[in-house]
C-alpha positions in Angstrom: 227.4 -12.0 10.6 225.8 -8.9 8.1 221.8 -9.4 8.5 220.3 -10.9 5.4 218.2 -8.2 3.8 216.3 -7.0 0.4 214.8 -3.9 -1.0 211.2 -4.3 -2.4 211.5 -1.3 -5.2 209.2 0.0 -8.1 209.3 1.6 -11.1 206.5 3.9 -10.2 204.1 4.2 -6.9 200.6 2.3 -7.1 202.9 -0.6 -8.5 202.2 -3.0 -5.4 205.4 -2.8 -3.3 203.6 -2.1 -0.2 201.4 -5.4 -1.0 204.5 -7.4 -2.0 206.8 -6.4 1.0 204.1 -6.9 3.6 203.1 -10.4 2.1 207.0 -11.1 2.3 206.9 -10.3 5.4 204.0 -12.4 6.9 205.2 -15.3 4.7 209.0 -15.5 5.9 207.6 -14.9 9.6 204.7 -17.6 9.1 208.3 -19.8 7.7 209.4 -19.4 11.3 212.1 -16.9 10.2 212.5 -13.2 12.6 212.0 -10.6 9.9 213.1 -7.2 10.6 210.2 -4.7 8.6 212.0 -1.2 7.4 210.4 1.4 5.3 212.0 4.1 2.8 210.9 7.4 3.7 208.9 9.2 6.5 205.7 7.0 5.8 204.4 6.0 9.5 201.3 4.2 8.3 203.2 1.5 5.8 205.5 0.2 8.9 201.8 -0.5 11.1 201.1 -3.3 8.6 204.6 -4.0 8.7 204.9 -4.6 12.4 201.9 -6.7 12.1 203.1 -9.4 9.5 206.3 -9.1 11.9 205.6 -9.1 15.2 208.5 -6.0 15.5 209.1 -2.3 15.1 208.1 -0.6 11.7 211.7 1.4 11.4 212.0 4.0 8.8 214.9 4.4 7.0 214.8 8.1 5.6 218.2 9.8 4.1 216.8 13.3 4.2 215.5 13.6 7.9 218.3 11.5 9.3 221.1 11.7 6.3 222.8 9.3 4.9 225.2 8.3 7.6 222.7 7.0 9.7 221.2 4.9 7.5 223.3 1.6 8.0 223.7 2.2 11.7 219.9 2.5 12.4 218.9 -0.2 9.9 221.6 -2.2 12.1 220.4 -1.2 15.6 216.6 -2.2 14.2 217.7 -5.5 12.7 219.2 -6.8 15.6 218.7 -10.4 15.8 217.1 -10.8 12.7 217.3 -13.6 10.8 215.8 -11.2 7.4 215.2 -7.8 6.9 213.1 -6.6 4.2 213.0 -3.0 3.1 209.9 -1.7 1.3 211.4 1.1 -1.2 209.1 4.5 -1.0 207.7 6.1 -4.9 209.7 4.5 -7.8 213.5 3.3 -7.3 215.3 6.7 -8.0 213.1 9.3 -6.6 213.7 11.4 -3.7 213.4 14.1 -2.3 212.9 16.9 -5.0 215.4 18.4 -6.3 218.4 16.8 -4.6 219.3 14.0 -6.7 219.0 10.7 -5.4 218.7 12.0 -1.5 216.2 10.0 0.4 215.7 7.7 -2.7 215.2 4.0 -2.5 218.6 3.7 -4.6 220.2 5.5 -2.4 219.5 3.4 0.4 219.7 0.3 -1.5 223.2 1.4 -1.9 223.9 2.4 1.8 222.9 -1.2 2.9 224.6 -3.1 0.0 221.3 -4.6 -0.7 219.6 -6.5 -3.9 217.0 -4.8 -4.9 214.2 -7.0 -6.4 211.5 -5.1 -8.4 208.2 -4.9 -8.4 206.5 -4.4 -12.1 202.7 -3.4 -13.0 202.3 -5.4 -15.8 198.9 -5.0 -16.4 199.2 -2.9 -19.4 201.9 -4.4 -20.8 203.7 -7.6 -22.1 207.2 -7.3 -24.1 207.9 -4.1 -22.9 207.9 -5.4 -19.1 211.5 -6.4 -20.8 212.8 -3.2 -22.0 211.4 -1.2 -19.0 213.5 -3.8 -16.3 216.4 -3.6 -18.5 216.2 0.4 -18.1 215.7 0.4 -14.5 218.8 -2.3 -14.5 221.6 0.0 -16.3 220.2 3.5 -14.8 222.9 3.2 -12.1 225.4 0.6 -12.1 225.7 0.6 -8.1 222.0 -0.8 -7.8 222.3 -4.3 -7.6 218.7 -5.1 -9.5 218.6 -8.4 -8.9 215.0 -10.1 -9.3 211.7 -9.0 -10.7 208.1 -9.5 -9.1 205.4 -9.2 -12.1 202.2 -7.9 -10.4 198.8 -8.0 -11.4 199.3 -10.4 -14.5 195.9 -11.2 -15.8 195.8 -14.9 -17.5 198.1 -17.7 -17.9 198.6 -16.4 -21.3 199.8 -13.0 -20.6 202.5 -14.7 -18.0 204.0 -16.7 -20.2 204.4 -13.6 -22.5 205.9 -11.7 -20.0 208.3 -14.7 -19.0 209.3 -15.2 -22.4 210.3 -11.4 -22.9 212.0 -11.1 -19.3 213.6 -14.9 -20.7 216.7 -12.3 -22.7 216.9 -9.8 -20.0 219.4 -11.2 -17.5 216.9 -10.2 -14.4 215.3 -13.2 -13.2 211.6 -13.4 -12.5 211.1 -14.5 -8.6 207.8 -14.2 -8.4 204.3 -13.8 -10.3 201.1 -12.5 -8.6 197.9 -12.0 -10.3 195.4 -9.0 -11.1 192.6 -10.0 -9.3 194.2 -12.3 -6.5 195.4 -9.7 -3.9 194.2 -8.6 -1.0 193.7 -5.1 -0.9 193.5 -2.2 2.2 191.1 0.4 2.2 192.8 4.1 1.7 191.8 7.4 2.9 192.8 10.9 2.3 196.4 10.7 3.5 197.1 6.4 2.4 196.1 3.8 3.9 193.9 3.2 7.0 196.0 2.8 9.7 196.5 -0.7 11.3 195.3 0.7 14.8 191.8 1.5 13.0 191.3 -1.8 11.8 193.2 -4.5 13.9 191.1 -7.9 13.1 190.2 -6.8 9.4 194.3 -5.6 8.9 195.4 -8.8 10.4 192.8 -11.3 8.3 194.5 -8.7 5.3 197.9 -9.5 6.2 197.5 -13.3 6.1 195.9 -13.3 2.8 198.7 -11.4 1.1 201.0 -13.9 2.6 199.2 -17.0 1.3 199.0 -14.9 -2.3 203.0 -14.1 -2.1 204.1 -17.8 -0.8 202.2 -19.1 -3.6 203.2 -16.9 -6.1 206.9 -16.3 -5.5 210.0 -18.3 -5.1 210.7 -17.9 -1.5 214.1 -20.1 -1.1 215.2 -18.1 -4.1 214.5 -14.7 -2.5 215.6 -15.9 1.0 219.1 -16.9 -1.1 219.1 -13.8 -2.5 218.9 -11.8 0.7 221.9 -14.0 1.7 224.2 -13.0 -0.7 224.9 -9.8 0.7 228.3 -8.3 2.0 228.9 -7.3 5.5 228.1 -3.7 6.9 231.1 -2.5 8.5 228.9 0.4 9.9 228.0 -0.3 14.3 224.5 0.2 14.8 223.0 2.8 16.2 223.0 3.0 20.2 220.1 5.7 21.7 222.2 6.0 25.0 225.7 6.9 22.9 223.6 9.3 20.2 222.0 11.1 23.2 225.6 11.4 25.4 228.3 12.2 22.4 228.4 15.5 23.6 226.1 17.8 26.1 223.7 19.3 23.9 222.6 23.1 23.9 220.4 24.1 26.1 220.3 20.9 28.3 221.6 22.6 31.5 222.0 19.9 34.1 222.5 16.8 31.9 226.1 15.2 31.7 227.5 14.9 28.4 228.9 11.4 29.4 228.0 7.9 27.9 225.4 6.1 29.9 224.8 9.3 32.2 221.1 10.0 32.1 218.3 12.6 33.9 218.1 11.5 37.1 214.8 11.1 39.0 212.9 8.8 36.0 210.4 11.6 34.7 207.2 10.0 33.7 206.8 11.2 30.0 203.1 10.3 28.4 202.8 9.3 24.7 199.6 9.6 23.0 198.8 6.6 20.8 195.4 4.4 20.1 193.7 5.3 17.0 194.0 8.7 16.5 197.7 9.3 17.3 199.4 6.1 15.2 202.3 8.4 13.5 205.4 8.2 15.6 209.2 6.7 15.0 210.2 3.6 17.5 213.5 5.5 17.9 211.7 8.3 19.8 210.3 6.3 22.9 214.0 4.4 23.2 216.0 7.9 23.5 213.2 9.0 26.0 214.2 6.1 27.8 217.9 5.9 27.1 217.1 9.5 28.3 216.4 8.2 31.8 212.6 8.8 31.6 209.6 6.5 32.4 207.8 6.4 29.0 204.0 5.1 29.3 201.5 4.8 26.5 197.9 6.0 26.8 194.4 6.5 24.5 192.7 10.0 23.9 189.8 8.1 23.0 189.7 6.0 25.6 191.5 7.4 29.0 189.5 10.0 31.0 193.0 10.8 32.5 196.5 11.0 31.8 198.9 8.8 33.6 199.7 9.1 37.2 202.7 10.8 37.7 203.0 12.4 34.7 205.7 15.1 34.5 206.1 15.5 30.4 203.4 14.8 27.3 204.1 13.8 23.3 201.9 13.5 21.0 202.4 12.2 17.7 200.8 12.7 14.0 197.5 10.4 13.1 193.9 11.3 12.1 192.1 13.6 15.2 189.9 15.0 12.1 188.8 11.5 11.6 188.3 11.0 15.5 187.0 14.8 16.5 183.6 14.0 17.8 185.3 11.2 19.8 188.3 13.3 21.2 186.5 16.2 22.1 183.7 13.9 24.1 186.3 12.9 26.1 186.4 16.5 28.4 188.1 14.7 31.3 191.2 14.5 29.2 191.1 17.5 27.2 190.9 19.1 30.8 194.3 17.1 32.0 196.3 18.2 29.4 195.3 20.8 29.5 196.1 21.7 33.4 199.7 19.6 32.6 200.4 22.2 29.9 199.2 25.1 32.5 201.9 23.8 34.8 204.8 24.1 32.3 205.6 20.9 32.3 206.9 19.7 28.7 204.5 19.3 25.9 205.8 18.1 22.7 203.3 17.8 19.7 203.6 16.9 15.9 201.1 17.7 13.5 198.0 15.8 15.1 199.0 16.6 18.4 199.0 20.5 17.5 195.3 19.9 16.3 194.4 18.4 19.4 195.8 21.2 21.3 193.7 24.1 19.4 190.7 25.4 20.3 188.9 23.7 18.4 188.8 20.8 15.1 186.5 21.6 12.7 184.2 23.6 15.3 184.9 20.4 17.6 186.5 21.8 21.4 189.7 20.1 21.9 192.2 20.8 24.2 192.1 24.7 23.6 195.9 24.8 25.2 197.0 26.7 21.7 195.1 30.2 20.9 194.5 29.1 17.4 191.5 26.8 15.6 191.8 24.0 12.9 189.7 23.2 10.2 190.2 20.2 7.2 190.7 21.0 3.6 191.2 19.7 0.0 194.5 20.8 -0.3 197.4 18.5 0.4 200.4 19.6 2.1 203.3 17.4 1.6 206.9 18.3 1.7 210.5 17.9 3.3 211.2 20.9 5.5 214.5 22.8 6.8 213.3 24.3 10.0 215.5 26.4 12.7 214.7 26.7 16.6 214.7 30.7 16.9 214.5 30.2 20.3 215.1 28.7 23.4 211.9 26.2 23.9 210.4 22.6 25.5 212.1 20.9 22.8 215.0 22.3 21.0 217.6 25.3 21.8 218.2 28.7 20.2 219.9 28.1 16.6 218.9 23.8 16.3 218.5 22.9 12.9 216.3 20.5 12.1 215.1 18.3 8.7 211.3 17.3 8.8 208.2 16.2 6.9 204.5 18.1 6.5 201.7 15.8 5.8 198.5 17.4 6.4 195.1 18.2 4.9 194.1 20.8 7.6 194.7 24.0 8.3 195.5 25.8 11.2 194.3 30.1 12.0 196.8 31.4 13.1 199.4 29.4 11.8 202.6 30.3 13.9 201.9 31.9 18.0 204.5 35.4 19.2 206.5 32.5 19.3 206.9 30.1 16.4 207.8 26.4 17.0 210.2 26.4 14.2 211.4 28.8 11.5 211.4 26.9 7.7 214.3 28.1 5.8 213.5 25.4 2.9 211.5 25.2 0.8 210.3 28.8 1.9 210.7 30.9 4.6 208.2 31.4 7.3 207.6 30.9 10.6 205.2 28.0 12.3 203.9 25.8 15.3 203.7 27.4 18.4 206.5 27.5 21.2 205.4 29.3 24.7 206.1 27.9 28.2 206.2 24.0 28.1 204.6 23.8 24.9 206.4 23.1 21.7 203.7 22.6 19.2 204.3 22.1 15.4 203.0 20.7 12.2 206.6 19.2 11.7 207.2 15.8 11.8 211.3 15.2 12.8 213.4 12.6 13.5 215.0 12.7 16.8 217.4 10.4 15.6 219.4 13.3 13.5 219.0 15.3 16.4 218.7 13.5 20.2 219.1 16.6 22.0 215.6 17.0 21.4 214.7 14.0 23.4 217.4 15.0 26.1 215.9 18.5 26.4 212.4 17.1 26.9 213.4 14.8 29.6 215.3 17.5 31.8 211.9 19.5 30.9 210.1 16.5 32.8 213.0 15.8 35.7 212.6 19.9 36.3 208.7 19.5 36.4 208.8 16.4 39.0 210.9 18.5 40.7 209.0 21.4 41.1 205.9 19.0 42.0 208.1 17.3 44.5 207.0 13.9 42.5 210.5 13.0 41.5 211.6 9.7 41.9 
């Protein structure tokens, strides 16, 4: 039986999707229905409020880092057991990833997953031309199933009936009306919202009001119908165990290339997470374990040590400018990681992570592992990346190519080490990240997903370390 399942879409960001889809969310799971949360894109901080109106993994569903094959497969593998899945679209319906067409669009994926696609329409400014604007977005591509509209912030009784009335002739049926001023709102920072981790009690109290608002202002049995009416997925979900063993990987001396076979010795890994390190893909920690490692979570703000037994370290993207004082306070990890990096054991880091392995964070001492300093700015940098592994490192093999994401406001002096992480081949060339002894360092964000050697290669980094400790087990 194919999951139910809907795509929350908009003409335009800043129209209210992510309100909409979360209070979806928290309303069907409130109903006593398992909802499946999926996002559009390489956004991690959406899927935190996601997984909190759901009680399950925010999955991202992202055409461009994973492509477009793996789409149905990985929504499949996350919607397992679901009784609904709701997918909140990422920008307006038909934009992706520049220049490319409809790549990593929310009509592209739409399409992939055979789903409606209900839309979600600022119609503050308007009132008959909420009509012609639907009926554009409706006959743009004949393979998007538009199938409902969700008028958001509607200011009077007056101004909704207008907008009914002109929607009346349009063939798109209006499932749901919220108005301007009723919403629950989360505060933003320099990158989007706060993340969830930040603000636990405040998100949550959030999260229930926008369900209340949604349940009150949208026709619930008519979107749960909706999401009902879709066809079957003849796609098999995604399986970390068979993406890792298809076939042995370069670089990964040691591993078997068969199904099921994994590292042997269950390598502790460490993954950094509490407030400063919220940015990370739920598929990651299951190939590390489908990998054959022991994955255990731990706090830079709050855990004078790593783990015991750890043999390999990752540490995802989040906000260590926002948590600097705090991070570099805590010497008695800095130190650890420090030593664990020393010992060449495996040290993958993403874009926060590579911050909290400089020297220093905006004149703050961090880990000082990397000989290189960071410092925030103004300027944003945002952008899907083509990257190539120039050679052999903690994380990926001479010649892997790789799709990723840059998301940043800080800078780093020098940007790339003797020996870069990665060389970008798209949008421009250069090299960047730092890649010497265990370390593998970068501001890249990639899904392992589209490439699982990367989790394979870090394991056998770890099994080699526990080894060499005599700690294997």
């Amino acid at each position: 039986m194919s999951t139910p399942r809907l795509v929350i879409a908009a003409p335009a960001s800043g129209s209210g999707k992510t309100t909409v889809a979360t209070g979806l969310m928290a309303a069907f799971t409130e109903a006593g229905l398992t909802v499946s949360p999926h996002k559009v894109g390489p956004d991690y901080i959406d899927p935190g409020y996601h997984s909190l109106a759901t009680g399950r993994p925010g999955r991202n569903l992202d055409a461009y880092l994973c492509g477009p094959g793996r789409i149905a497969p990985l929504f499949r593998h996350g919607a397992a057991g679901a009784d609904l899945a709701v997918v909140e679209g990422v920008m307006g319906l038909f934009d992706g990833a520049s220049g490319m067409g409809e790549l990593s669009s929310t009509a592209q994926v739409a399409k992939v997953l055979r789903a409606p696609v209900v839309l979600v329409v600022d119609a503050s400014a308007q009132s008959r031309s909420v009509a012609a604007l639907v009926h554009g977005f409706a006959s743009w591509d004949p393979e998007v199933r538009l199938a409902g509209v969700i008028l958001n912030k509607v200011g009077s009784d007056r101004h909704e009936a207008l907008l009914r009335e002109a929607m009346g002739s349009s063939g798109v049926p209006v499932l749901g009306v919220l108005r301007r001023d009723g919403l629950a709102g989360t505060p933003s920072r320099h990158l989007g919202l706060v993340p969830v981790a930040e603000r636990r009690a405040e998100a949550l109290e959030s999260v229930r009001e926008l369900a209340a608002r949604v349940r009150a202002g949208c026709d619930l049995d008519a979107l749960l119908a909706l999401a009902r009416s879709v066809p079957e997925l003849p796609d098999a979900p995604w399986d970390p165990a068979a993406a890792l063993f298809a076939g042995a990987a370069p670089g990964t001396a040691g591993i078997p290339g068969t199904a099921g076979t994994t590292v042997p010795g269950q390598p502790l890994i460490a993954v950094a997470g509490g407030a400063a390190f919220t940015f990370s893909y739920a598929e990651h920690t299951e190939l590390l374990t489908a990998a054959g490692a022991e994955v255990v979570p731990f706090d830079p703000l709050r855990d004078e040590e790593l783990p015991p037994g750890t043999q390999g370290l990752v540490i995802g993207g989040g906000f260590p400018e926002v948590y600097a004082p705090e991070l570099s306070a805590n010497a008695p990890l800095r130190a650890a990681v420090a030593r664990l990096a020393a010992s060449g054991a495996p040290v993958a880091a993403e874009c926060a992570g590579l911050l909290y392995l400089s020297r220093a964070l905006d004149g703050k001492p961090m880990c000082g592992v990397l000989p290189a300093e960071a410092r925030m700015t103004e300027r944003l940098t945002l952008g899907y990346r083509e990257a190539v592994a120039l050679g052999d490192n903690a994380l990926a093999a001479a010649g892997t190519r790789v799709r990723g994401h840059e998301f940043h406001r800080t800078v780093l002096e020098p940007g790339a080490g003797p020996e870069p992480a990665w060389g970008l081949t798209h949008p421009a060339r250069r090299v960047e990240g730092f890649a010497a002894g265990g370390v593998h360092a970068s501001y890249l964000h990639v899904h392992w997903a589209a490439e699982p050697s990367l989790a394979v290669r870090l394991v056998a980094g770890a099994a080699r370390a526990a080894a060499v400790q005599g700690t294997a087990r």
